[in-house]
C-alpha positions in Angstrom: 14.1 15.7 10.6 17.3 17.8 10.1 17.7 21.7 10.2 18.6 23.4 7.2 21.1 26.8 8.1 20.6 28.4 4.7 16.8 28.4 5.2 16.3 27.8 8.8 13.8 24.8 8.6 13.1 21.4 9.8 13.7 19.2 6.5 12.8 15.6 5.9 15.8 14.1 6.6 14.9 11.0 4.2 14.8 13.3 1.1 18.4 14.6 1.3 19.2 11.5 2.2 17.7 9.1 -0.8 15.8 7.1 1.0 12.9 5.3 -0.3 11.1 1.8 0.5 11.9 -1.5 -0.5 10.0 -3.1 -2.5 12.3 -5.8 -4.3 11.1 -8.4 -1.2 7.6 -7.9 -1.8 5.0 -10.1 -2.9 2.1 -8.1 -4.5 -2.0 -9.3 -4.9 -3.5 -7.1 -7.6 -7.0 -7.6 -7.0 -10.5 -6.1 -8.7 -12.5 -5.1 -5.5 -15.9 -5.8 -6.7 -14.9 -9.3 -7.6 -12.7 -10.3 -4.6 -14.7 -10.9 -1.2 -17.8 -9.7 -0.1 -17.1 -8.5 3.6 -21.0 -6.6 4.5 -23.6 -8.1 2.4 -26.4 -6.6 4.6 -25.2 -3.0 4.5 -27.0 0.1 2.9 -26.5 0.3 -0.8 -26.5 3.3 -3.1 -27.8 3.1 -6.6 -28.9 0.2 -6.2 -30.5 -0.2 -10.0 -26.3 -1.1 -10.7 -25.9 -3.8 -8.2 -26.2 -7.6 -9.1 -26.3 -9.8 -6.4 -26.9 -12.6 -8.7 -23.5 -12.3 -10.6 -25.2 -12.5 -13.6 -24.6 -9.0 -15.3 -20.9 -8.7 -16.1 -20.9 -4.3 -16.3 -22.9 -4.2 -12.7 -21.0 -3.9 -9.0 -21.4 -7.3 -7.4 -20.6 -6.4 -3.9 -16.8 -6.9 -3.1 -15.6 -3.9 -1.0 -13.3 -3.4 2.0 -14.4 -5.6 4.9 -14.5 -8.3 2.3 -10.4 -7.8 1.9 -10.1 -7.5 5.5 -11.9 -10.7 6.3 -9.5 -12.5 3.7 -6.4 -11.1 5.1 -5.6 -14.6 6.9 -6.0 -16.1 3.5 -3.7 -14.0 1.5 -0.7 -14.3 4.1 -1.1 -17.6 4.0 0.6 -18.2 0.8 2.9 -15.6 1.2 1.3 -11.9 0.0 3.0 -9.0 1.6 1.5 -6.2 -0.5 -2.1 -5.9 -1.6 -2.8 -3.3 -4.6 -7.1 -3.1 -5.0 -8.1 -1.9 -8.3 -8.8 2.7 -7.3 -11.1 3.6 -4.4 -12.1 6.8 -5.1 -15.6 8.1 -5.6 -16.9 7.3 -9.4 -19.5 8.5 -11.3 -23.0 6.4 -11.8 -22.6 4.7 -15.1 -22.0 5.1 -18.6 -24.5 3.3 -21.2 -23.1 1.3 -24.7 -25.9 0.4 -26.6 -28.5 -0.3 -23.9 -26.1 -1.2 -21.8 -25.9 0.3 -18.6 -22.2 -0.3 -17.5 -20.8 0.5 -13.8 -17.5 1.8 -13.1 -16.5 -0.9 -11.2 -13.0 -0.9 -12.2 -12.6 2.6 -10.5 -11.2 4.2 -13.3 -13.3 7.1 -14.2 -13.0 9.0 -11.3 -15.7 12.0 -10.1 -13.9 12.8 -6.4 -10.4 12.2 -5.7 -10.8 13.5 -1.9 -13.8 10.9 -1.6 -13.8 7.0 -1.1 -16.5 5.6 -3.9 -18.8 4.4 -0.6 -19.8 1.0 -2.3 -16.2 0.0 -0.8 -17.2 1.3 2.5 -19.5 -0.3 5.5 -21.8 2.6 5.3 -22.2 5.7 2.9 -21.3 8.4 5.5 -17.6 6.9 5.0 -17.1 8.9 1.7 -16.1 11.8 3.7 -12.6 9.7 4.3 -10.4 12.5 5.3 -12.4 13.9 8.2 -12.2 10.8 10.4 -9.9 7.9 11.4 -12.6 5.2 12.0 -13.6 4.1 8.3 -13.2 0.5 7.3 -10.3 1.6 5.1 -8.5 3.3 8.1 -8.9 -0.2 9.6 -7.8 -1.9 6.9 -4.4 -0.1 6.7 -4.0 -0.8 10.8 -5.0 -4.5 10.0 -2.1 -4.3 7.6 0.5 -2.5 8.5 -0.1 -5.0 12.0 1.0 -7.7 9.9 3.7 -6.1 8.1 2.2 -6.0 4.9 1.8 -2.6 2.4 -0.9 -1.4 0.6 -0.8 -0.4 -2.7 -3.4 2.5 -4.1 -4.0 2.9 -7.5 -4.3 6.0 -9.3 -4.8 8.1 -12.3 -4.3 11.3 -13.1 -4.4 11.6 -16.8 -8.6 11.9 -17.2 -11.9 11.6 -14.9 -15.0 10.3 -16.6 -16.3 9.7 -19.7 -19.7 11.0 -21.2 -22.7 9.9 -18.7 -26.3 10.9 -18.3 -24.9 13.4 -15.5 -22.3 14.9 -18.3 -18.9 14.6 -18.9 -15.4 15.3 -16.6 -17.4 16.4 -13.5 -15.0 16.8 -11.2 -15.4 17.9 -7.4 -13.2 18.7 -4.6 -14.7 17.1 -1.7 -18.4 17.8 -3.0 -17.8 20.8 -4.9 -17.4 21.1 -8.3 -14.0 22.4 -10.0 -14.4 21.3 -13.4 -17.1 20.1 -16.2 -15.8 19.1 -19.6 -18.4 20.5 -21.2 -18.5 23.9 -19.4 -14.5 23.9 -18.9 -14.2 28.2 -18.2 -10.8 27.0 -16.3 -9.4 24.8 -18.6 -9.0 21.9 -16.6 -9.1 19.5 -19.6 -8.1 18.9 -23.2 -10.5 19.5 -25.9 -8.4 18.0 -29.0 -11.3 14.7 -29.8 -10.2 10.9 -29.7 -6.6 10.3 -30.5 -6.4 9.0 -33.8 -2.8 7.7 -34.9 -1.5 6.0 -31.7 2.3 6.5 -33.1 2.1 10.4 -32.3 3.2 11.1 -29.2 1.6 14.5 -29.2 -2.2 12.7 -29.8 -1.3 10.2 -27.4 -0.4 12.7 -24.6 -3.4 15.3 -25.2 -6.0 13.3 -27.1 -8.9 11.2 -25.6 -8.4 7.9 -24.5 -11.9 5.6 -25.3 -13.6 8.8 -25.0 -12.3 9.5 -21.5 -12.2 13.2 -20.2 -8.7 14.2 -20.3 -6.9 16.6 -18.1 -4.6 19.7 -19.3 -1.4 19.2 -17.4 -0.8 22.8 -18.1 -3.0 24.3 -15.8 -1.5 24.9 -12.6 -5.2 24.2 -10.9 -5.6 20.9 -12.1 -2.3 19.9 -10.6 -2.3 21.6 -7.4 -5.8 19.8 -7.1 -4.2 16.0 -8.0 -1.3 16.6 -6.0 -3.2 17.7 -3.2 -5.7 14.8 -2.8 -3.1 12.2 -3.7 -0.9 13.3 -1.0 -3.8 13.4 1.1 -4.3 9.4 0.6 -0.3 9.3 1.3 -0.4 10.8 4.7 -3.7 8.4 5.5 -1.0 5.7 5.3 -0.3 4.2 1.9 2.8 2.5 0.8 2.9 2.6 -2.9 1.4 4.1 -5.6 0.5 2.6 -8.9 -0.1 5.1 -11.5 -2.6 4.4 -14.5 -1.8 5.5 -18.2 1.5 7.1 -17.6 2.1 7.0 -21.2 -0.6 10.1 -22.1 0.8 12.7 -19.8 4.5 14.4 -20.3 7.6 13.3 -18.9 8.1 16.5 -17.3 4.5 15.9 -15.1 5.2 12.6 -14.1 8.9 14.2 -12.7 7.2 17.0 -11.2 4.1 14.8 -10.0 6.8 12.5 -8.0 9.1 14.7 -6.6 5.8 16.1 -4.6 4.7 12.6 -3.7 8.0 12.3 -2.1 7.7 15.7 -0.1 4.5 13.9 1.1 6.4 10.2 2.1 9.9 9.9 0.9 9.6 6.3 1.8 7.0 5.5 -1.4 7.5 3.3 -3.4 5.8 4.3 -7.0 5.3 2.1 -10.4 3.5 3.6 -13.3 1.2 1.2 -16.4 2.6 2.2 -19.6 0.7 -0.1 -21.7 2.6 -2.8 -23.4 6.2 -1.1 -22.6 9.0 -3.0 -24.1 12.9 -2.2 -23.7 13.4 -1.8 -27.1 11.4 1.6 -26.9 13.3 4.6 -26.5 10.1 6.3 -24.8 9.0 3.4 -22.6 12.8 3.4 -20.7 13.2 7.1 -20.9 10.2 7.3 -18.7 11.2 4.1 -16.5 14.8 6.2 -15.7 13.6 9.6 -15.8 10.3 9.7 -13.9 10.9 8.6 -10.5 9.0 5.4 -10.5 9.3 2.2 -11.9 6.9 0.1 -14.5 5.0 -3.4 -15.2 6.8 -4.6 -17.1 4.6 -6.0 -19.9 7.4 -7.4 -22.4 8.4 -9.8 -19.8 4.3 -10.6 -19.3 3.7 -10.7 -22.8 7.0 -13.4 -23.4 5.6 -15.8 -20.6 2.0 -16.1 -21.9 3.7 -16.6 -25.3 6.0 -19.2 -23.7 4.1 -21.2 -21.0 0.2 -20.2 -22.1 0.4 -20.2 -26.1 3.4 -22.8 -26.4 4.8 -21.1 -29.2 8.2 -22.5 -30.5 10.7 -20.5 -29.3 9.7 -20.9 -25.4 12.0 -20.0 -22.8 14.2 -17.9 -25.7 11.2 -15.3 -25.6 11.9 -14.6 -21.8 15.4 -14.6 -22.1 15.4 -12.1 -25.0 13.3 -9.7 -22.6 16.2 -10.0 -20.0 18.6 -9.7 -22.1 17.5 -6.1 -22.7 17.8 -5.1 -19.0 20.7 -2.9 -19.5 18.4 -0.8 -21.3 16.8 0.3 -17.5 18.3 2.0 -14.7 16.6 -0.3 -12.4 15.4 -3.7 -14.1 14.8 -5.7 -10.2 12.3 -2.9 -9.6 10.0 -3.4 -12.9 6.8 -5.0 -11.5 6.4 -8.6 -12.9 2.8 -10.2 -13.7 1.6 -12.8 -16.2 -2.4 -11.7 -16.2 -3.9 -8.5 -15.4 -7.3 -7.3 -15.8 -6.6 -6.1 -19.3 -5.3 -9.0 -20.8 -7.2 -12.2 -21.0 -6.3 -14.7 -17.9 -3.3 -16.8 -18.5 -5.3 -20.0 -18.6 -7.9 -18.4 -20.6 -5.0 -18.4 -23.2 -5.4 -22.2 -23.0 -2.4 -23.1 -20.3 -3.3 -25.9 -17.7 -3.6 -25.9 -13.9 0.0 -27.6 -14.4 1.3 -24.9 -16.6 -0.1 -22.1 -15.0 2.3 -23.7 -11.5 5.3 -23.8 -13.7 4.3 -20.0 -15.0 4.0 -18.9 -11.6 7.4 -20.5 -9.9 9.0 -18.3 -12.9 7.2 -15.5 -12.0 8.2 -15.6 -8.2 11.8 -16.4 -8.9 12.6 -14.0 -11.7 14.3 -10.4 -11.2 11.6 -8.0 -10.6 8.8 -7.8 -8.2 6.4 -10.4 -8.4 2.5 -9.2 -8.7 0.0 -12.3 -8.4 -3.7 -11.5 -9.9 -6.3 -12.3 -7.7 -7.7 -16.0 -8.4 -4.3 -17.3 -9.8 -3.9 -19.0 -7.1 -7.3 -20.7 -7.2 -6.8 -21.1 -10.8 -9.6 -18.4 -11.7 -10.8 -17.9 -15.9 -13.7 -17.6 -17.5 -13.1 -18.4 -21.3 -16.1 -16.5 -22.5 -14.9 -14.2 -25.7 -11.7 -15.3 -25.2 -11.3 -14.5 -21.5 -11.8 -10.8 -22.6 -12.6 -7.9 -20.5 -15.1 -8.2 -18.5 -14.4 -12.0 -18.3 -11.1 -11.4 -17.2 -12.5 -10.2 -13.9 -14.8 -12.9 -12.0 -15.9 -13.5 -8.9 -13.2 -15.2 -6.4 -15.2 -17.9 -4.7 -12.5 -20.3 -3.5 -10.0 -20.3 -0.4 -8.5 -24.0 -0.1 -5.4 -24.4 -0.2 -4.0 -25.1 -4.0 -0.9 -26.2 -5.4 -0.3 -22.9 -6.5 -0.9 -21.7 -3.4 1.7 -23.8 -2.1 4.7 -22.8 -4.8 3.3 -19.3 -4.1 4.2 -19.5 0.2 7.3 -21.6 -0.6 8.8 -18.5 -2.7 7.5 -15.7 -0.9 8.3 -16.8 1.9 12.4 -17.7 0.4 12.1 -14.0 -1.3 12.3 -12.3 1.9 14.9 -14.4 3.2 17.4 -14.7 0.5 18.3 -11.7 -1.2 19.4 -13.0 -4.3 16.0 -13.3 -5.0 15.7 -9.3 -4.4 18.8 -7.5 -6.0 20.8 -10.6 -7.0 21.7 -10.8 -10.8 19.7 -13.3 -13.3 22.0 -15.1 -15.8 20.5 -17.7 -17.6 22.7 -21.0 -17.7 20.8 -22.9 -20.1 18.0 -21.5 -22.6 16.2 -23.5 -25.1 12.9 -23.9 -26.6 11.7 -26.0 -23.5 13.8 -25.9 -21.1 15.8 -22.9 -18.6 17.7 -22.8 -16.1 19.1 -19.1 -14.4 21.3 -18.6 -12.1 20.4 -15.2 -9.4 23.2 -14.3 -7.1 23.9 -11.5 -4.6 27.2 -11.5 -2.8 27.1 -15.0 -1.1 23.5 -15.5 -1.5 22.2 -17.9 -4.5 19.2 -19.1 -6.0 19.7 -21.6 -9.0 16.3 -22.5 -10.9 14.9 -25.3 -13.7 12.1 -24.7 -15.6 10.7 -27.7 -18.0 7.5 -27.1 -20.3 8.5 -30.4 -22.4 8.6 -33.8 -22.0 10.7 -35.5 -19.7 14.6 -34.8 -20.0 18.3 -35.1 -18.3 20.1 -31.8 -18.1 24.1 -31.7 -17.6 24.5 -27.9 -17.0 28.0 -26.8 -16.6 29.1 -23.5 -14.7 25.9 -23.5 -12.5 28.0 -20.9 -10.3 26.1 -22.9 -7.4 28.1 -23.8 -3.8 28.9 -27.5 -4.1 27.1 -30.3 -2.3 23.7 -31.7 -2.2 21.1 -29.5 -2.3 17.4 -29.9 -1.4 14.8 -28.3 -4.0 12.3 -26.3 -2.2 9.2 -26.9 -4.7 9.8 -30.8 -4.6 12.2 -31.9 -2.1 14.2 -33.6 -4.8 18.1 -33.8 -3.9 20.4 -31.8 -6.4 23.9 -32.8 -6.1 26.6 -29.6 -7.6 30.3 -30.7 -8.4 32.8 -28.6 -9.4 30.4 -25.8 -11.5 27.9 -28.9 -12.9 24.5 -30.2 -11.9 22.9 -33.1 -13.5 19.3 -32.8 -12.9 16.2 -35.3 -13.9 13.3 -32.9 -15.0 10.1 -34.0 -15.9 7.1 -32.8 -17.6 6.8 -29.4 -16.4 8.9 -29.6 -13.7 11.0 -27.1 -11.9 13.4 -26.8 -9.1 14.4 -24.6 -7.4 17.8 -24.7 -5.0 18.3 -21.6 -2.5 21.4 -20.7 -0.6 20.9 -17.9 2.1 24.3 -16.2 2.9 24.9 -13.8 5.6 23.3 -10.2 5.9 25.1 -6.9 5.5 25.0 -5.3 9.1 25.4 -1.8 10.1 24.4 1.3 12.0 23.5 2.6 8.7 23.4 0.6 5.4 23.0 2.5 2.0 21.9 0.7 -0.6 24.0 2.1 -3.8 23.4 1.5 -7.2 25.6 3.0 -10.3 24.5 3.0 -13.7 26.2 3.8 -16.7 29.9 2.4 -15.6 31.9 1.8 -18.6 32.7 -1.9 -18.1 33.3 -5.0 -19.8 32.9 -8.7 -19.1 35.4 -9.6 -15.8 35.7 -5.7 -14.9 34.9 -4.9 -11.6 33.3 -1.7 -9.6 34.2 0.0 -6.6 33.3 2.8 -4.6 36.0 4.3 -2.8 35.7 8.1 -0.4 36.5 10.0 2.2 35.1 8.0 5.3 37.0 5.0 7.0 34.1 2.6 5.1 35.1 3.6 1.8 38.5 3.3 2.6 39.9 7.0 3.0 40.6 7.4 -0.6 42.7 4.0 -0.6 41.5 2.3 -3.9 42.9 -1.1 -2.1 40.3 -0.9 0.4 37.7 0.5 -1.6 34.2 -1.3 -1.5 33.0 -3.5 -4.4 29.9 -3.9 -5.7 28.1 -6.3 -7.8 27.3 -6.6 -11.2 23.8 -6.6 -11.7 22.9 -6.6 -15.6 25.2 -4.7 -18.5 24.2 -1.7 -17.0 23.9 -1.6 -13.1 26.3 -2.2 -10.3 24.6 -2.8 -6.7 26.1 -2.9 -2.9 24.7 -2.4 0.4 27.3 -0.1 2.3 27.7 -1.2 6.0 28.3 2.4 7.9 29.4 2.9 11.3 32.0 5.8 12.1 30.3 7.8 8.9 26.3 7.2 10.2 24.9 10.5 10.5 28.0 12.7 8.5 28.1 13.7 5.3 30.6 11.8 3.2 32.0 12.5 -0.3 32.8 9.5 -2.9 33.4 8.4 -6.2 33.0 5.1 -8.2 36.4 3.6 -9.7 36.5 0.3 -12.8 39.1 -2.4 -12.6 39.4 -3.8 -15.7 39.6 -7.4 -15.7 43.2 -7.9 -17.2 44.8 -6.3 -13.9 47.3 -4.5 -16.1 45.3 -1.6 -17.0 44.8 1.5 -14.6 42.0 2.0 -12.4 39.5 4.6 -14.4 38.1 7.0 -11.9 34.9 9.1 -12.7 36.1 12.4 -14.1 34.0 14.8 -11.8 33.8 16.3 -9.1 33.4 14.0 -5.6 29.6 13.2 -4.7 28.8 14.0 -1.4 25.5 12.4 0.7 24.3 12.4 3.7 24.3 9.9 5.7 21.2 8.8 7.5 22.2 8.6 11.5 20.7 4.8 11.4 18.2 2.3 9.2 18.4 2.3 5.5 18.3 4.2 2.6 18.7 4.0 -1.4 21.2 6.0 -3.4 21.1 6.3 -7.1 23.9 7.7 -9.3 25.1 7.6 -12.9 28.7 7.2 -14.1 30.2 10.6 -15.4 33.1 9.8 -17.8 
């Protein structure tokens, strides 16, 4: 905490600082929570006409919950998970029927409580009431956690509750009391504007219904007091992200409004929203990404691996460099959350790859920029092909632990991703792209990580300009010796083979490291960034000892800033380009100097924009 003069209080001293966590090191475990472990088989069960212990019946709960996460938290760090996100927790309603089909919520999307834990997650029913008590299984389950350095993800969604049901429609309560009814709405909580009908207008797509889901009114200042109010309830219980459902049917201006709170409630929060097959080409889906104060899944790059690796379609590899190729269009491409399956999709092997293919897939996934998000089962190989692997197929029971191979690519990289930082912040330039083969090059100040991917046949690779350290290297997937001269690596690939060589350099160290990133810098191929100040570190307004940072894509620089006389002052600054040809000036931002403060230790993120 800091003291503010002008108003006389204690301020979070992480929020006028910029701080917020790190997630680029993760490795996240989406998982359904009905389908992944069973923890309390015996325990008391509510409407029980909705539970199948038999497995049989696809829309009923089939008993996964809390406990059976906790039980399995020796399993998931054993191949290298470091962030679990569970499909929501909050209380639901009973059950919708289609046809004379009775189906469950047990996806946890349509939402009658936010301030209530659905209790079929709990040990017992009386652990609804989550907020009066620290004892509940998901109190343990964060200790259990946050013991073994790991983060938990909760899921959320603010843009509806609950579709029609024999109890009505958007019933909403506040702890037990009820705020709102869609069909009685005398506060206007919700929208009444029908089922959106053309999916190309924005203005149906942010007010209309979504598959006949209750849909709040952003507008009214009740509705969002109540949202931001229980959310940031579940933030101070101890939650380390937040991943937002349906971001792309509520305003920009809610989702800027809706952060900024969350931040008041932990500045160190780290936040990624589902905009439904988002692509970089789409002027909406990165004005949200930069604008909205979280990050994305990133669905292009899903969608070009599945065509790639799971449909072998002819262009291959060229589909996932095309994605990258677009990264410029983000302010922050490493923090787009990477996946290859989800529970929307079909499973990636349901798409007809192999247990083979599905290991090449996922040492792509866990060396690519981004952060890497496994779906639960991957790593047992988990599909059931029925309808195509569609929804609800897409979400079976997990009912094996051994080790896999997958399970071992998985440790290997997870376990390299938060040791090497290339793999975090580092750059990704492919070297080599064809149909079936690629090979990409990430890099972070000393730190390297040079990849091969082969979904073809058997082939010799001369790469030139590798941008690897020479000498023989050791590939950490197969132990297979890689030998780099002068820029070129000659490499024996077989049939969907990959290797992967890793070069750790040294750490940034400092009382106080910041973590700055500039987008926006008008630059050119060979240019180079600097950040130059007022302080000692950035060189007391001496370009020559300036600070450089890295080029991270056509539109970000990156640097961690080691600060030692300046830790705990404010210090002003300004970025400066070096063109490549050395002859022409220096080009200085044309405003006014920044000025931050300075966190008195630890870390902390600053994002800026070039101003011309």
């Amino acid at each position: 905490m800091v003291h503010d003069e002008d108003t006389g209080e204690d301020v979070e001293l992480g929020i006028l600082a910029g701080s917020d966590t790190e997630f680029r090191s993760e490795t996240l475990y989406f998982l359904v929570l009905d389908r992944f472990a069973v923890g309390n088989p015996d325990k008391v069960r509510e409407e029980d006409e909705m539970f199948d212990p038999t497995h049989q019946d696809w829309h009923r709960y089939w008993g996964g919950d809390l406990q059976g996460v906790i039980d399995k938290l020796d399993y998931l760090q054993s191949f290298g998970v470091t962030a679990i996100w569970t499909t929501p927790l909050f209380e639901q309603v009973r059950s919708m029927t289609v046809g004379d089909t009775p189906r469950a919520p047990i996806h946890g999307y349509w939402t009658s409580d936010f301030k209530r834990i659905n209790p079929r997650w709990m040990n017992d029913p009386s652990e609804k009431h989550l907020f009066d008590r620290e004892d509940t299984v998901f109190d343990k389950l964060l200790v259990d956690l946050h013991g073994r350095g790991m983060k938990f993800v909760l899921d959320i969604v603010c843009n509806h509750s609950s579709p029609q049901t024999s109890e009505g429609k958007g019933r909403l309560y506040d702890d037990g009391k009820l705020v709102a009814d869609f069909d009685n709405d005398v506060d206007h909580w919700y929208h009444h504007y029908g089922e959106t009908q053309d999916w190309n207008d924005e203005w149906q797509v942010q007010n209309c219904e979504l598959a006949g889901l209750a849909t709040f009114n952003e507008n009214n200042i009740l509705f969002r007091n109540y949202i931001k109010d229980a959310i940031a309830m579940w933030i101070r219980k101890g939650v380390d992200a937040l991943r937002v459902d349906t971001v792309k049917h509520m305003p920009l201006w809610f989702w800027q409004e809706f952060t900024a709170d969350m931040t008041v409630a932990n500045p160190n929060l780290f936040r990624f929203g589902e905009w439904i097959h988002s692509r970089p080409d789409d002027p909406r889906v990165t004005e949200f990404a930069n604008k909205s104060g979280m990050s994305i899944l990133d669905f292009a790059y899903c969608n070009a691996v599945q065509r790639c690796l799971a449909q072998n379609e002819e262009a291959g590899f060229q589909l996932v460099q095309q994605v990258l190729d677009q990264d410029g269009n983000y302010s922050g491409a490493t923090e787009l959350v990477t996946f290859i399956e989800n529970h929307d999709l079909p499973r990636f092997q349901s798409l007809g790859a192999s247990n083979e293919m599905m290991d090449l897939a996922l040492v792509l996934l866990m060396t690519s920029r981004g952060v890497p998000c496994l779906y639960y089962g991957c790593e047992q190989y988990l599909h059931n092909d029925t309808n195509g692997g569609e929804d609800p197929y897409n979400r079976p029971m997990l009912e094996n632990w051994e080790p896999t191979e997958a399970t071992r690519r998985i440790g290997i990289l997870a376990k390299e991703r938060k040791r090497n930082q290339a793999f975090q912040w580092g750059c990704h330039w492919p070297k080599w792209v064809d149909a079936d083969s690629y090979v990409y090059l990430r890099q972070y100040r000393d730190s390297y990580c040079l990849v091969f991917l082969n979904r073809g046949g058997d082939r010799t690779l001369r790469v030139d300009n590798v941008e690897f350290p020479d000498g023989d290297h050791e590939c950490l997937i197969t132990g297979q010796n890689v030998h780099v001269e002068n820029g070129v690596a000659e490499v024996e690939l077989p049939s969907l083979g990959s290797i992967v060589l890793s070069k750790r350099g040294r750490r940034v160290t400092a009382q106080t490291i910041i973590r700055l990133q500039v987008n926006g810098a008008p630059t050119q191929p060979g240019d180079r960034v600097v950040v130059v100040g007022d302080c000692p570190e950035l060189g007391c307004w001496d370009l020559q000892k300036a600070y450089e940072l890295q080029c991270v894509n056509s539109n970000t620089w990156f640097g961690e800033l080691p600060l030692n006389e300046s830790a705990g002052r404010v210090i002003g600054y300004k970025f400066v380009v070096f063109a490549a040809d050395r002859q022409t000036p220096p080009q200085r931002e044309n405003r006014a100097v920044r000025r931050r403060l300075v966190i008195p230790e630890g870390t902390a993120k600053w994002r800026d924009r070039w101003e011309s």
